[in-house]
gemmi code that builds the backbone of each chain (N, CA, C; Angstrom):
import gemmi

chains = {
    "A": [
        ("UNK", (89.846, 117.602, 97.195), (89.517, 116.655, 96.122), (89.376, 115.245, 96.692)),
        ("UNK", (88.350, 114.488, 96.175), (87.943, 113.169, 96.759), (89.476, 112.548, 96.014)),
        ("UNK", (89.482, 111.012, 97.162), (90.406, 110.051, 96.589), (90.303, 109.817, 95.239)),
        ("UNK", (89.095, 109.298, 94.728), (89.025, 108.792, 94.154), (89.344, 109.566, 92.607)),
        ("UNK", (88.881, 111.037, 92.646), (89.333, 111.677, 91.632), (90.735, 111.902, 91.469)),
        ("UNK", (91.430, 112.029, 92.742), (92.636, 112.281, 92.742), (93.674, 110.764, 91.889)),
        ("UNK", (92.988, 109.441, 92.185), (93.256, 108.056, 91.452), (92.857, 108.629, 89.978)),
        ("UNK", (91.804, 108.952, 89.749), (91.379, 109.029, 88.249), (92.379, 109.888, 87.579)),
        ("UNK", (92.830, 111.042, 88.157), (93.273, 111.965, 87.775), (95.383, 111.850, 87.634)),
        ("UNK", (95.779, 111.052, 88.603), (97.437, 110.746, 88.601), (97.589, 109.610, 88.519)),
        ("UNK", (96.725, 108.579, 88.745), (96.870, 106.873, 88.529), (97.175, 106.592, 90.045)),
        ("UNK", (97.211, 107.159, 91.036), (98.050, 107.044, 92.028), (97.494, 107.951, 93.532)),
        ("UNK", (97.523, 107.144, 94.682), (97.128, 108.390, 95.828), (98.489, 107.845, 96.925)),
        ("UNK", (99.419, 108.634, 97.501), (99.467, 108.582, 98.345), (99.189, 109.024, 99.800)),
        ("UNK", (99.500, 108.845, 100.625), (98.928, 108.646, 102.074), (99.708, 108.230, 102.881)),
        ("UNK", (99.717, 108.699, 104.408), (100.091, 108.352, 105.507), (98.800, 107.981, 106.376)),
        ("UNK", (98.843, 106.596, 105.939), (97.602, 105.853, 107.085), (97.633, 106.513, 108.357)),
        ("UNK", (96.523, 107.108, 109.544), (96.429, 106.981, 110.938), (95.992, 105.699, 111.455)),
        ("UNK", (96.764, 105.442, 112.332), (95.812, 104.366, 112.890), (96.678, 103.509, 113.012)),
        ("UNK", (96.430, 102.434, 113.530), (97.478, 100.888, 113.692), (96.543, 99.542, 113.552)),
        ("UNK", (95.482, 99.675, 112.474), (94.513, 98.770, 112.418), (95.496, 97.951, 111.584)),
        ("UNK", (96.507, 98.153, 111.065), (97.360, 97.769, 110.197), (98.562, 96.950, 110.738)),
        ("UNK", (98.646, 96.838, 111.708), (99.911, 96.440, 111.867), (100.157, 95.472, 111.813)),
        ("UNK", (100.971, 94.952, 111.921), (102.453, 95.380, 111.987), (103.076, 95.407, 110.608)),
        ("UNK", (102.145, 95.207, 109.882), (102.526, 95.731, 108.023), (102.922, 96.944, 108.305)),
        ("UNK", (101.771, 97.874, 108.911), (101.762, 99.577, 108.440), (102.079, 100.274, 109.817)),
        ("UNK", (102.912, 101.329, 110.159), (102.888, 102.019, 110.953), (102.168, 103.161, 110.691)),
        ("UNK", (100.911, 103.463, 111.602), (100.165, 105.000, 111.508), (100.955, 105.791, 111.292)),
        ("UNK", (101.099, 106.919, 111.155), (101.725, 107.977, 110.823), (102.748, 108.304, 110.278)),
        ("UNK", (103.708, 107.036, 110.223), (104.955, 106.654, 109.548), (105.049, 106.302, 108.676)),
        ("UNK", (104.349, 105.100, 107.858), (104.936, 104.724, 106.397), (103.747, 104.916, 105.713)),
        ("UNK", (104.199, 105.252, 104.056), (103.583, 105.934, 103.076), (102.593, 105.079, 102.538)),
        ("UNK", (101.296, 104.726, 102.177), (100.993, 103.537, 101.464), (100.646, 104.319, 99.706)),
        ("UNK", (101.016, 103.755, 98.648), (101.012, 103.969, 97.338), (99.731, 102.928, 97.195)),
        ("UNK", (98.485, 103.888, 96.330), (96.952, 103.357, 95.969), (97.261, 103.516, 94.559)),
        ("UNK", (96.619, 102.283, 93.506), (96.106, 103.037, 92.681), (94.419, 102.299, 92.535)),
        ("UNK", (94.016, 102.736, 91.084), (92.860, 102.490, 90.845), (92.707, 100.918, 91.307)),
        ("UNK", (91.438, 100.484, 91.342), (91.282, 99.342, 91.869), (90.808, 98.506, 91.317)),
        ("UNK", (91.159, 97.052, 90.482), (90.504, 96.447, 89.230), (89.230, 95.907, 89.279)),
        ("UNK", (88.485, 95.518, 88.101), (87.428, 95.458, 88.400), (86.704, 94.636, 89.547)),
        ("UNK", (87.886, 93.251, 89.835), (87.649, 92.270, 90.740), (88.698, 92.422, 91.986)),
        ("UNK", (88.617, 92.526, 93.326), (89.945, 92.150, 93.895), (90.492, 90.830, 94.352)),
        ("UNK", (91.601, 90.509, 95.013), (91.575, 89.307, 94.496), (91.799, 89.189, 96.471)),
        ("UNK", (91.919, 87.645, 97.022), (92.517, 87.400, 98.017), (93.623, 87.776, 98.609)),
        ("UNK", (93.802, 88.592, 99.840), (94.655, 89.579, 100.475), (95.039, 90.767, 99.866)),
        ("UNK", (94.609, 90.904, 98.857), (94.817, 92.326, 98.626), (94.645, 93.497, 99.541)),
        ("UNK", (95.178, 94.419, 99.409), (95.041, 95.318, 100.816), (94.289, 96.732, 99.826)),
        ("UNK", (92.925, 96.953, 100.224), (92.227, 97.798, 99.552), (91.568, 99.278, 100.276)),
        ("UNK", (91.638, 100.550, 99.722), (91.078, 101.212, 100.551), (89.455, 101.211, 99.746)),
        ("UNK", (88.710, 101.341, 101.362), (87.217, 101.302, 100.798), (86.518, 102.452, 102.063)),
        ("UNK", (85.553, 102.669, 101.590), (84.542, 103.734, 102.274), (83.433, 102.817, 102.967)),
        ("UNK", (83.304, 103.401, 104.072), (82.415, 102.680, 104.959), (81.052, 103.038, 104.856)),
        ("UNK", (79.737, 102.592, 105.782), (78.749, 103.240, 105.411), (78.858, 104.876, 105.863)),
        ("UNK", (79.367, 104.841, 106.680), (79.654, 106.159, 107.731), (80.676, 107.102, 107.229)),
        ("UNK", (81.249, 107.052, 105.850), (82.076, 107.894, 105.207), (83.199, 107.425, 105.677)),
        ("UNK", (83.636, 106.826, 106.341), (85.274, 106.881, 106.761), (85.902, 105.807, 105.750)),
        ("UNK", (87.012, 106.199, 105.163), (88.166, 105.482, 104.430), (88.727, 104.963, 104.838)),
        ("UNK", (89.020, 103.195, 105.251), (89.587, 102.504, 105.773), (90.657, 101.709, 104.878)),
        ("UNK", (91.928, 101.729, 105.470), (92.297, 101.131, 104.528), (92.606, 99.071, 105.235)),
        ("UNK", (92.265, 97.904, 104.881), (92.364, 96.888, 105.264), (92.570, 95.568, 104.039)),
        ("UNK", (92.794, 94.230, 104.706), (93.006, 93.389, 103.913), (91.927, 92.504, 103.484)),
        ("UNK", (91.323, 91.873, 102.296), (91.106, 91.071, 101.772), (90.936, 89.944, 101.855)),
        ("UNK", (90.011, 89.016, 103.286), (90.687, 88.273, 103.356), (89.756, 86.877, 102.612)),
        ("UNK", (88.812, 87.154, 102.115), (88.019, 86.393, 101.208), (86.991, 87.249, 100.787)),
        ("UNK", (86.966, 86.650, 99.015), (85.994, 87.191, 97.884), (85.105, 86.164, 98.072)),
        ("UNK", (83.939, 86.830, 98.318), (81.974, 86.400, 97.871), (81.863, 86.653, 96.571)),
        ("UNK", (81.919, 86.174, 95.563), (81.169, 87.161, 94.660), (81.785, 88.567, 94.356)),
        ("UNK", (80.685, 89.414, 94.606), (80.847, 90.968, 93.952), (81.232, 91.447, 95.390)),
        ("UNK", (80.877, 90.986, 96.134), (81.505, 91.537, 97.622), (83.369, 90.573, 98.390)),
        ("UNK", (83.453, 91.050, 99.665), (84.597, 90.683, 99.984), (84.612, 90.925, 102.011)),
        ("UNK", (84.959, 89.879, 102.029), (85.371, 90.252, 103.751), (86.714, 90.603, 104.124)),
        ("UNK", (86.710, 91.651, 104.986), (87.990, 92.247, 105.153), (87.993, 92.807, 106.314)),
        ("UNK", (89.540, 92.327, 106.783), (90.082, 92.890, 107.762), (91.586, 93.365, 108.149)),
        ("UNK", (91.656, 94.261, 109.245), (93.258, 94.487, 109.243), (93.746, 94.224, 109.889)),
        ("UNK", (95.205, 93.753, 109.510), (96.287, 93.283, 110.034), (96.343, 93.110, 111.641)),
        ("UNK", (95.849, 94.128, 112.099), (96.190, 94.319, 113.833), (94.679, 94.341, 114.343)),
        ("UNK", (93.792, 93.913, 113.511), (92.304, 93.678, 114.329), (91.607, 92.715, 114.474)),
        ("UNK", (90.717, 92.460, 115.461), (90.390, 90.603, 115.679), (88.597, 91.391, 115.557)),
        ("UNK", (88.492, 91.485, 114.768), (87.233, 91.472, 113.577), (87.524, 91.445, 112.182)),
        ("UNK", (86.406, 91.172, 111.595), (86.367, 91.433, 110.032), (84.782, 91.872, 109.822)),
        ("UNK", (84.870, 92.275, 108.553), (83.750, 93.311, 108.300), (83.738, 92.308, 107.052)),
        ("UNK", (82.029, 92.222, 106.849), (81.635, 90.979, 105.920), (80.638, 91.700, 105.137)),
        ("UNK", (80.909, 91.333, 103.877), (80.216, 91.503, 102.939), (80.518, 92.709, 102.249)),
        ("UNK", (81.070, 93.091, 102.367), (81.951, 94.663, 101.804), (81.808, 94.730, 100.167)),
        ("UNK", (80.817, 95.603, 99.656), (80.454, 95.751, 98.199), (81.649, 96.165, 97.384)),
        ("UNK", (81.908, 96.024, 96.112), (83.236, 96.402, 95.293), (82.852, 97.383, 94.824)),
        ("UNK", (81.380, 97.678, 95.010), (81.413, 99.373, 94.886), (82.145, 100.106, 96.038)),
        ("UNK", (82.068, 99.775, 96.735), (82.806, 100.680, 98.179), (84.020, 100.899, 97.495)),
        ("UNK", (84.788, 99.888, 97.112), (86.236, 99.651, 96.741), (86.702, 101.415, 96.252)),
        ("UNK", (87.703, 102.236, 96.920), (88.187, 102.961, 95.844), (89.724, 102.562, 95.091)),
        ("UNK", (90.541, 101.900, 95.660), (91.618, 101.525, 95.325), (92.628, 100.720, 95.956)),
        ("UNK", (93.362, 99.831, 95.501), (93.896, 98.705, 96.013), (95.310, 99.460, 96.354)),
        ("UNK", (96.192, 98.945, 97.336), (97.806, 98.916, 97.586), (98.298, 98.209, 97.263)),
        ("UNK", (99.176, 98.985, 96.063), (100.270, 98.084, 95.535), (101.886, 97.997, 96.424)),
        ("UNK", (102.033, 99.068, 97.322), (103.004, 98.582, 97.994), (103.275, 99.938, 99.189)),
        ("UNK", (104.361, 100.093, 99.710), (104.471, 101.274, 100.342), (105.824, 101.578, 101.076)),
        ("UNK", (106.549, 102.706, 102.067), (107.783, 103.369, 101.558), (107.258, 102.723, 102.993)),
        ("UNK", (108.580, 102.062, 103.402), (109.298, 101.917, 105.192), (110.468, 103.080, 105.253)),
        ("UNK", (110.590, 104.336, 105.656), (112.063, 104.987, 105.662), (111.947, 105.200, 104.348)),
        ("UNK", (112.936, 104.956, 103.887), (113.649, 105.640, 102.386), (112.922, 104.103, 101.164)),
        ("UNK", (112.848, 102.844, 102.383), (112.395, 101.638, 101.516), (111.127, 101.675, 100.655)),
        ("UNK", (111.185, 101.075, 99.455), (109.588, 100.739, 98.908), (109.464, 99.427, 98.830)),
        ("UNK", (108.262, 98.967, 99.553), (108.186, 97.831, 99.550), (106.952, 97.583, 98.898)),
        ("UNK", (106.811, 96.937, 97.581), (105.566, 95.974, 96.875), (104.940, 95.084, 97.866)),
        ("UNK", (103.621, 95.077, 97.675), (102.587, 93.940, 97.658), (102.811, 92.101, 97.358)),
        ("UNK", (103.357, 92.855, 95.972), (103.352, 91.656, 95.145), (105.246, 90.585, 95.369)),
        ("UNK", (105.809, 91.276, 96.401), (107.201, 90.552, 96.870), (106.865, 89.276, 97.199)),
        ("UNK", (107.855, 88.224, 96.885), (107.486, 87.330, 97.625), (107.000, 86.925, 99.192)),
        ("UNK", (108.285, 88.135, 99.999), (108.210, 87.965, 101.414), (106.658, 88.644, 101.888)),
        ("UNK", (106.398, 89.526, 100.900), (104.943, 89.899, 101.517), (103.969, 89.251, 101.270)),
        ("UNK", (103.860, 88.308, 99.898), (102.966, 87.149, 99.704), (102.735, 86.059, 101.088)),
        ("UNK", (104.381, 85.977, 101.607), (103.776, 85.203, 102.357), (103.728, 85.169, 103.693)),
        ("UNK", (104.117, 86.885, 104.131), (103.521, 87.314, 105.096), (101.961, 87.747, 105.057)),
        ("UNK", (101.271, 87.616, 104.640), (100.082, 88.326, 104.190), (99.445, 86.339, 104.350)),
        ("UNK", (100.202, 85.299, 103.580), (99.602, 84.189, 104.133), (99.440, 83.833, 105.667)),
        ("UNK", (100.735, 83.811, 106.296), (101.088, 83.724, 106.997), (99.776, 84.275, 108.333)),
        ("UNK", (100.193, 85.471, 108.337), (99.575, 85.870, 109.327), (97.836, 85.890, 109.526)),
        ("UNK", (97.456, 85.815, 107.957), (96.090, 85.390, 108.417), (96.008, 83.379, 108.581)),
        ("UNK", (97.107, 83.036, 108.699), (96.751, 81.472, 108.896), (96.840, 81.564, 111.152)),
        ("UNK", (97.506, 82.725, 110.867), (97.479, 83.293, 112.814), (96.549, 83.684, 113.085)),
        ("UNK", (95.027, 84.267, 112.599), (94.455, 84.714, 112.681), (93.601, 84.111, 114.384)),
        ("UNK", (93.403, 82.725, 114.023), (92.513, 82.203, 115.330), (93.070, 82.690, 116.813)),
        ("UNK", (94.604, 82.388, 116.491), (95.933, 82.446, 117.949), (95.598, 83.539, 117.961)),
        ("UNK", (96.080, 84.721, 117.036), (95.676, 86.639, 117.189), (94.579, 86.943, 117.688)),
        ("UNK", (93.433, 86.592, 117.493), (91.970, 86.435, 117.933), (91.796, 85.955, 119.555)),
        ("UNK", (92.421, 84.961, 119.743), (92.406, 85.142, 121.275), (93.172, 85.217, 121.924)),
        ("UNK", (94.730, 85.476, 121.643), (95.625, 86.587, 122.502), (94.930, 88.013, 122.370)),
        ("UNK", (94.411, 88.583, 121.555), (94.242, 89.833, 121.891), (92.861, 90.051, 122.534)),
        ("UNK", (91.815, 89.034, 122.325), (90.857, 88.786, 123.653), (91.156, 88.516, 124.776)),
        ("UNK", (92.421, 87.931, 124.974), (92.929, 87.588, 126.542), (93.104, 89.196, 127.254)),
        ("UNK", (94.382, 89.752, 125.967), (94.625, 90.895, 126.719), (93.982, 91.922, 127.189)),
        ("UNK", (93.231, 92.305, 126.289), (91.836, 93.070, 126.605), (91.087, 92.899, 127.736)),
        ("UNK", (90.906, 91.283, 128.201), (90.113, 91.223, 129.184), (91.024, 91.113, 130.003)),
        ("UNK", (92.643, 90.743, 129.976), (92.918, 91.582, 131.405), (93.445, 92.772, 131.869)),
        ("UNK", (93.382, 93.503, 130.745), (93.745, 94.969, 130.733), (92.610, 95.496, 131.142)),
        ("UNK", (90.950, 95.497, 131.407), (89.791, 95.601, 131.772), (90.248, 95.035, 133.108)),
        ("UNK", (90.609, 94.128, 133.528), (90.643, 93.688, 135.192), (91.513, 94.203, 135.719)),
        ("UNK", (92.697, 94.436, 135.298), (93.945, 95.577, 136.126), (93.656, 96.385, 136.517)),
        ("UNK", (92.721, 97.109, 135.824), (91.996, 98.518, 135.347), (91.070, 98.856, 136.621)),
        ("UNK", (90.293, 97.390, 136.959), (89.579, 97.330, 138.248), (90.228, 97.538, 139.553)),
    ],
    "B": [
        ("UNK", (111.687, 131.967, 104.240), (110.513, 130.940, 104.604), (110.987, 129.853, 104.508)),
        ("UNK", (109.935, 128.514, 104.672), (110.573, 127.140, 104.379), (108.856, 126.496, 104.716)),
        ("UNK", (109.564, 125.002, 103.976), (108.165, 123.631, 103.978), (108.528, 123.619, 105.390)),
        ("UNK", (107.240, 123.547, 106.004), (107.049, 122.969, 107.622), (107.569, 121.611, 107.383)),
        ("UNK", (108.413, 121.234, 108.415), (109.213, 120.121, 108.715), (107.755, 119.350, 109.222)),
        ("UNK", (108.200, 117.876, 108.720), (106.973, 117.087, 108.573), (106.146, 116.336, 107.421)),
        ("UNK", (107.003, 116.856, 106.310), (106.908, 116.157, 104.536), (107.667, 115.447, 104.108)),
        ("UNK", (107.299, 114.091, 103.254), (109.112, 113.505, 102.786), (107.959, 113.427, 101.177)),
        ("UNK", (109.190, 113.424, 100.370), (108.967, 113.009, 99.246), (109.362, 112.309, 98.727)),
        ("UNK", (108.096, 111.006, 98.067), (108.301, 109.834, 97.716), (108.787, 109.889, 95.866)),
        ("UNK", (109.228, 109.073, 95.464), (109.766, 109.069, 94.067), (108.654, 107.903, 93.346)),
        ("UNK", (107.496, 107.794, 92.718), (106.714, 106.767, 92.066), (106.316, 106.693, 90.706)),
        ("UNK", (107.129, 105.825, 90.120), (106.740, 105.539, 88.370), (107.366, 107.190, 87.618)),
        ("UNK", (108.237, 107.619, 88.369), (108.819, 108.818, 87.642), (108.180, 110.012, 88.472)),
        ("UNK", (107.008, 109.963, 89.244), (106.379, 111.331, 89.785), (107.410, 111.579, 90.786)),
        ("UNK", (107.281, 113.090, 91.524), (107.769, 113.250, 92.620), (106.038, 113.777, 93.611)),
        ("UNK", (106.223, 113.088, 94.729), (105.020, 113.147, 95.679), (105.230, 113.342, 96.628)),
        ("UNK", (104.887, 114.727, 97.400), (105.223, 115.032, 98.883), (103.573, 114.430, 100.008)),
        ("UNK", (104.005, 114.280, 100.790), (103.129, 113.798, 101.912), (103.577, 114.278, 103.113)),
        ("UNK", (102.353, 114.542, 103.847), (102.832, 114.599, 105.652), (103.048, 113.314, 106.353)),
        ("UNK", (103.981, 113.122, 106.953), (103.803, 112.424, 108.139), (104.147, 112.527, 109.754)),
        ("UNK", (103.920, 111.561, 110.483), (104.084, 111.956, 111.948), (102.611, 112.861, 112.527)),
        ("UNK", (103.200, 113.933, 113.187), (102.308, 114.419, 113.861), (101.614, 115.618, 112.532)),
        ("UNK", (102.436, 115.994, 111.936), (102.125, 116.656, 110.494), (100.360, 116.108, 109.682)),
        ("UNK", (100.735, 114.664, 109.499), (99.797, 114.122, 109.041), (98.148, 114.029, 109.202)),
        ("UNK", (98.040, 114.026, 110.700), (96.693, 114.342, 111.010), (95.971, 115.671, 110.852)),
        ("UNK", (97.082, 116.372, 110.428), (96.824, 118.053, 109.345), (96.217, 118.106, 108.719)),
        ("UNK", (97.481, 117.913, 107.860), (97.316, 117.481, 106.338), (97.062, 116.114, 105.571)),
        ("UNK", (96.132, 115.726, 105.106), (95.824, 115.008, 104.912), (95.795, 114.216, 103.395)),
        ("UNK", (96.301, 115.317, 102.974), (96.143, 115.243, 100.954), (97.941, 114.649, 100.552)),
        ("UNK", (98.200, 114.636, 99.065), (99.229, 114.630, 98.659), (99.766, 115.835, 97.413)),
        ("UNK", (101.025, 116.147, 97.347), (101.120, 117.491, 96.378), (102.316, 116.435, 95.227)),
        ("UNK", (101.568, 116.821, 93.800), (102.542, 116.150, 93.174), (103.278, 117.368, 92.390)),
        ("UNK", (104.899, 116.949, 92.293), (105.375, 117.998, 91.613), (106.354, 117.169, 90.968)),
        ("UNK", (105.989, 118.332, 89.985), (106.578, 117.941, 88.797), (107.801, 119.057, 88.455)),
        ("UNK", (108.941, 118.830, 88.126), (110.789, 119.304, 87.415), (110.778, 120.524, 88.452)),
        ("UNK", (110.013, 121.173, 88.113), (110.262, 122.888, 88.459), (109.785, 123.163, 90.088)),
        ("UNK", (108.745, 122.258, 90.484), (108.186, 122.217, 91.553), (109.102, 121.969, 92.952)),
        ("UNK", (109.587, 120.969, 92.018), (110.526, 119.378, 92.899), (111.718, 120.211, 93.588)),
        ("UNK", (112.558, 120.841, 92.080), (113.558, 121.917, 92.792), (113.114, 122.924, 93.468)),
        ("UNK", (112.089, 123.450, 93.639), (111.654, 124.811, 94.103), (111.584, 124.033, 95.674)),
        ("UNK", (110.682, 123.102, 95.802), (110.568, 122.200, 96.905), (112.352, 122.296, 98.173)),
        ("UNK", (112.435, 121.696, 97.086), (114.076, 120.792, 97.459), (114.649, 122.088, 98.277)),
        ("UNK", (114.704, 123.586, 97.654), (115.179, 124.693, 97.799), (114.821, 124.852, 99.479)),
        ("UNK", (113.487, 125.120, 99.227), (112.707, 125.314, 100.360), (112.521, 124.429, 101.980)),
        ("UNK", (113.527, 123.648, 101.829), (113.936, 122.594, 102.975), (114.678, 123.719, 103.675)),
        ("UNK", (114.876, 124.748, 103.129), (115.981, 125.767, 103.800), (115.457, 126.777, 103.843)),
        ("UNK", (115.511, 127.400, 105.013), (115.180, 128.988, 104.997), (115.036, 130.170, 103.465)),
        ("UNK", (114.717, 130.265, 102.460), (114.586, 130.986, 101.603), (114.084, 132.098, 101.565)),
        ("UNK", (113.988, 133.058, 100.430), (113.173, 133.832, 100.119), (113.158, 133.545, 98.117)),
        ("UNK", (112.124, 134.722, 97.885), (111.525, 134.269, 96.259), (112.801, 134.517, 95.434)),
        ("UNK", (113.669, 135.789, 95.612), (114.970, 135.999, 95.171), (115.658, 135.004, 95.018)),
        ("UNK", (115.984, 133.529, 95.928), (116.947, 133.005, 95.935), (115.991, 131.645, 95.242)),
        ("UNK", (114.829, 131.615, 95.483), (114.255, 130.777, 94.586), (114.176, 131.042, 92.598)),
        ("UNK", (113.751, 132.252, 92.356), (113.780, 132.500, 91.139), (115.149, 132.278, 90.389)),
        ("UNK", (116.456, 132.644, 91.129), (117.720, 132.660, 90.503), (118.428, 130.887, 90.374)),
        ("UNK", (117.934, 130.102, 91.212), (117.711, 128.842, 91.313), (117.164, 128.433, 89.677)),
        ("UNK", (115.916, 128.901, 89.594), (115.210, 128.537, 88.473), (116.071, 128.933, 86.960)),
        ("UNK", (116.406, 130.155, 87.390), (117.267, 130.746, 86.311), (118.680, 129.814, 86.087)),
        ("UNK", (119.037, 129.318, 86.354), (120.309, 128.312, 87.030), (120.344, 127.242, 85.944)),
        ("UNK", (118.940, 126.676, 86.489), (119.134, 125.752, 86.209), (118.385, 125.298, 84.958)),
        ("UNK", (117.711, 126.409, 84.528), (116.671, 126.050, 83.455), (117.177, 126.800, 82.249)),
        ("UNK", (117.456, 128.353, 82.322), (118.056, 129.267, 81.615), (116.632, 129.998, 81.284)),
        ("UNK", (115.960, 130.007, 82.055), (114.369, 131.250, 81.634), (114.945, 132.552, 82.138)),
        ("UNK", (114.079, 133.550, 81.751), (114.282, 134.906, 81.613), (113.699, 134.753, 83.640)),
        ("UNK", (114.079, 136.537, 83.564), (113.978, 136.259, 85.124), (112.366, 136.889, 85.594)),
        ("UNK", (111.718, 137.140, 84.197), (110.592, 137.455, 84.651), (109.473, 135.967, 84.936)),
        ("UNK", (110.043, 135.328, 83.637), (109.287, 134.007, 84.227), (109.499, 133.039, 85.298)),
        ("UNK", (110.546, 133.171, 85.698), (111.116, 133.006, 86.914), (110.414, 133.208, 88.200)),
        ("UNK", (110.281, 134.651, 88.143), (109.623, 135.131, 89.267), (108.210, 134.640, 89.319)),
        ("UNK", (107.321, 135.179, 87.552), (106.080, 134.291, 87.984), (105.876, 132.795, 88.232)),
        ("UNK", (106.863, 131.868, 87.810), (106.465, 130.439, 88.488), (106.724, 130.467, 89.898)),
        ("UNK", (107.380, 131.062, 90.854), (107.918, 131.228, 92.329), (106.293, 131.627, 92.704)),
        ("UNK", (106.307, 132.565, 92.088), (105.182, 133.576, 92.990), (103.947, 132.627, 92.917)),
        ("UNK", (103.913, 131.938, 91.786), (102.367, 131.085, 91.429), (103.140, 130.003, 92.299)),
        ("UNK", (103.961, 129.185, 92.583), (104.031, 127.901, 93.282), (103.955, 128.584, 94.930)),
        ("UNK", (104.761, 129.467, 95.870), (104.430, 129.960, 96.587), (103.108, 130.363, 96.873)),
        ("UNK", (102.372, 131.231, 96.098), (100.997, 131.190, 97.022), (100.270, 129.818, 97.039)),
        ("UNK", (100.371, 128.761, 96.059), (99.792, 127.394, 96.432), (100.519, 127.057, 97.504)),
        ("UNK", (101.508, 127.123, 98.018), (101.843, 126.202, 98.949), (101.296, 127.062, 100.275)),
        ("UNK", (101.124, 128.623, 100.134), (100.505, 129.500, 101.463), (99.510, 129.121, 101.355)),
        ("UNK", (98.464, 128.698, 100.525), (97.276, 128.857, 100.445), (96.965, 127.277, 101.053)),
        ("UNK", (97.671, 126.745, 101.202), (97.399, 124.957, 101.457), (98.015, 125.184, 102.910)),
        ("UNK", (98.864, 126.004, 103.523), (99.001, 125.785, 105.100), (100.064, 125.328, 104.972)),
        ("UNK", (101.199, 125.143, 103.624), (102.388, 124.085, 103.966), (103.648, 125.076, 104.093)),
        ("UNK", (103.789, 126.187, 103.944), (104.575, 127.144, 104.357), (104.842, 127.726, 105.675)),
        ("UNK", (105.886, 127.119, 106.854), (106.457, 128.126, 108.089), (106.488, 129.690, 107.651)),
        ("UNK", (105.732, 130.634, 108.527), (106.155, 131.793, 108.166), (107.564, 132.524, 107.524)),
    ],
}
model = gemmi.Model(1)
for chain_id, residues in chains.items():
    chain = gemmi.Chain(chain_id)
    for i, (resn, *xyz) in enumerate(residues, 1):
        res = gemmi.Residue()
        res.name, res.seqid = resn, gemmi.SeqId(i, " ")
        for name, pos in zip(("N", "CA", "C"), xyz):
            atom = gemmi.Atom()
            atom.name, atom.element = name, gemmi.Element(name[0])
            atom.pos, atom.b_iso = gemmi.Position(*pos), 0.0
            res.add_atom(atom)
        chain.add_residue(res)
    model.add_chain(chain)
structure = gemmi.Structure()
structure.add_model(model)
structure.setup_entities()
């Protein structure tokens, strides 16, 4: 069953993200993220899962609304993907289980970690271009 | 039998929701929601079982006859064989 019916159908999807495009919010394989339907607008940092052109379900952050579209990126990646239609959108994260923990979206401490770290964004952007390029020269 | 180690179940807005995670996860990929009868049958099944010790469970705790018993076991068991989430 697609996500999205499965949202229509319980109000709700959970999931164990793969991946570490998320981090250090989300651990791949480890913590749970709780979706539901996704409102008509999303708003700034919201963390939304959306479908790519290529079918894959990504789940990432919000990090500015255009209009009917949105640019978004995740937590642990030094790109963003621009222009992202709110048709893509299938459903936003309202929060998710660390261990036995549930942690909301809407907490304060995640409000302003979610500020926070995209105000790091430039520093994140080229520490992790540094490392890359010398993890490519070691490599040599 | 038993749930392949590799599921936790989350508690949300009153549902009960099992998921894979870890190395489990790149499996399975879906979520199973269960609901009263499921949840305990679940819960049971963290442990080596068979349908006997599941149905009398049900009987326990619900007070159904033991024929309906057996058919909710037998109908929640083959969903969970039929989805891959059952250790032999």
């Amino acid at each position: 069953m697609e996500k999205s019916e499965i949202l229509k159908r319980e109000g709700m999807y959970l999931s164990t993200p793969s991946g570490n495009s998320m981090r250090p919010l989300l651990r791949g394989g480890k913590d749970t993220v709780v979706i539901r339907p996704a409102p008509d607008r999303l708003a700034r940092f919201d963390i939304c899962l959306y479908r790519r052109p290529d079918g894959k379900d990504v789940l990432h952050r919000v990090i500015r609304v255009r209009g009917a579209c949105y640019d978004i990126r995740g937590d642990g990646c030094d790109y963003t993907e621009h222009g992202v239609p709110h048709g893509r959108v299938i459903g936003v994260m309202e929060g998710f289980f660390r261990g036995q923990r549930y942690i909301p979206v809407s907490s304060c401490a995640q409000r302003l970690y979610a500020r926070a770290w995209n105000l790091l964004y430039p520093a994140r952007w080229f520490a992790m271009r540094c490392w890359r390029k010398a993890r490519r020269i070691l490599k040599k | 039998m038993k749930i392949k180690s590799g599921f936790v179940v989350r508690k949300v807005g009153g549902k009960s929701v099992a998921v894979a995670v870890g190395e489990l996860s790149k499996e399975f990929r879906g979520m199973i929601t269960l609901n009263d009868t499921a949840r305990l049958l679940w819960d049971r099944l963290q442990q080596d079982t068979d349908e006997m010790e599941l149905a009398q469970a049900l009987i326990e705790e619900y007070d159904v006859s033991p024929a309906k018993a057996a058919a909710d076991v037998e109908e929640m068991i083959g969903q969970l064989r039929a989805a891959g989430i059952l250790e032999a």
